[in-house]
C-alpha positions as CSV (number, residue, x, y, z in Angstrom):
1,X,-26.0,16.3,56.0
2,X,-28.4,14.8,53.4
3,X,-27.0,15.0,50.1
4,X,-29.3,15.2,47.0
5,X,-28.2,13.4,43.6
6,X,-28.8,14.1,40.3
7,X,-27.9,13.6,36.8
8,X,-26.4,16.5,34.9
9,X,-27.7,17.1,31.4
10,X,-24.7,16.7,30.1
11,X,-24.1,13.0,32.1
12,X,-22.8,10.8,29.2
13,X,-21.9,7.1,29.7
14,X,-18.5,6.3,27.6
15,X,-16.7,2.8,27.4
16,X,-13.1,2.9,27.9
17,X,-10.5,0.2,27.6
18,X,-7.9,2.8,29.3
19,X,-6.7,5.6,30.7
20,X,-4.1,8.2,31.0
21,X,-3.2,11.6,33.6
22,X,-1.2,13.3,35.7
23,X,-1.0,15.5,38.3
24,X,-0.1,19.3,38.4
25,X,0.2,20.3,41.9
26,X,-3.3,21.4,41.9
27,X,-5.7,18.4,40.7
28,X,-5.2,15.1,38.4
29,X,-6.5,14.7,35.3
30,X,-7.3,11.1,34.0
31,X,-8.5,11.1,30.2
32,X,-10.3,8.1,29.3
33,X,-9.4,6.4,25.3
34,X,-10.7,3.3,23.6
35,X,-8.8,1.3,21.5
36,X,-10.1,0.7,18.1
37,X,-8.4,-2.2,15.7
38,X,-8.7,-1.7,12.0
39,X,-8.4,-4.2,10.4
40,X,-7.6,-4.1,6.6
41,X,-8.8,-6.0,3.7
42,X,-5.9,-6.8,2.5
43,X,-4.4,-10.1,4.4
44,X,-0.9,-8.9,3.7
45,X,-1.4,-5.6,5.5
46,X,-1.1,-5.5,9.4
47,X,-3.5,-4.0,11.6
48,X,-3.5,-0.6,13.1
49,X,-5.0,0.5,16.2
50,X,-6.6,4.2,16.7
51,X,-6.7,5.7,20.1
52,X,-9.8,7.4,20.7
53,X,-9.9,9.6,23.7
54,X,-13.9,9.7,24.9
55,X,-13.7,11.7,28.3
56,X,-11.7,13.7,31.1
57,X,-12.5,13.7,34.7
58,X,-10.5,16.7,36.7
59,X,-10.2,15.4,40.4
60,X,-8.7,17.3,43.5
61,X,-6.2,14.9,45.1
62,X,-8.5,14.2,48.2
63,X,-11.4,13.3,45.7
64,X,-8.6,11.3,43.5
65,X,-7.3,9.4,47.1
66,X,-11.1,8.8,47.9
67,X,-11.9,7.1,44.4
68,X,-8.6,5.4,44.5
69,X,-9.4,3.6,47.5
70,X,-12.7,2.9,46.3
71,X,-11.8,1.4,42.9
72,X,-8.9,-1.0,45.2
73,X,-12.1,-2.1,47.3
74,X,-14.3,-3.3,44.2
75,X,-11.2,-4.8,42.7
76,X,-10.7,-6.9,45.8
77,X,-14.2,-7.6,45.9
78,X,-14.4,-9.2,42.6
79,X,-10.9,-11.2,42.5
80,X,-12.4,-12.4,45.7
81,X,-15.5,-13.6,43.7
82,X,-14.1,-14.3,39.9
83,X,-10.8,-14.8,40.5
84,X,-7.2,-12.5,39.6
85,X,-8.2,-9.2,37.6
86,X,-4.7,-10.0,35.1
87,X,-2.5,-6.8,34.5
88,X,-2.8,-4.7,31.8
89,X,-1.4,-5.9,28.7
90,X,-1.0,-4.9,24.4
91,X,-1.1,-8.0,22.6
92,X,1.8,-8.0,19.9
93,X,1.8,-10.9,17.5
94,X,0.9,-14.6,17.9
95,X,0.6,-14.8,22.1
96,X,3.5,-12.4,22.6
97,X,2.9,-9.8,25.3
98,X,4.6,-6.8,26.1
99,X,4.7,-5.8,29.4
100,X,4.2,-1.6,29.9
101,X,6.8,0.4,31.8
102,X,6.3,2.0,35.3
103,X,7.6,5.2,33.6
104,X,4.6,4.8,31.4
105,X,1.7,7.6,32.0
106,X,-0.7,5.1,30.9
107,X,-2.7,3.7,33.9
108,X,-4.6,0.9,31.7
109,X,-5.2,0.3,28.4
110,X,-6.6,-3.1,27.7
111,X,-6.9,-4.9,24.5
């Protein structure tokens, strides 16, 4: 069956450097943030990082399987033409790099 494609009017385009969700027996949620460094002007002062969250997609579990799957393909596809897509990772101080936890709800956040 042909099916016809259009934009919605309220069809934003976001950047994200992560993402977080669940599921609740019914659909999964996966809410988009970006990471924002401030940086103060004071060199004695550390930077802080705000976590703004830009967008939500809702997705049945078929439709979350189906994009899954998709998003596995593309990865594949450019590791096969760039090279390894490195895990997520926060950047503490000086090179240090903390490794996130399985139990973690965060799916990637990448600084």
């Amino acid at each position: 069956m042909p099916v016809r494609q259009r934009y919605s009017s309220e069809f934003r385009r976001v950047y994200s450097t992560g993402a977080l969700g669940g599921f609740d027996g019914y659909d999964f949620t996966l809410t988009f943030f970006r990471d924002n460094v401030k940086h103060p002007e004071k060199p004695d002062e550390a930077p802080s990082v705000e976590r703004e969250f830009v967008a939500e997609v809702v997705l049945p579990a078929a439709a979350l399987k189906e994009v899954a799957q998709w998003l596995l393909r593309n990865v594949d596809e450019i590791e096969q033409k760039h090279g390894p897509v490195h895990d997520a990772s926060v950047v503490l101080e000086a090179g240090q790099r903390e490794v996130r936890k399985a139990e973690n709800r965060t799916l990637a956040a990448y600084s």
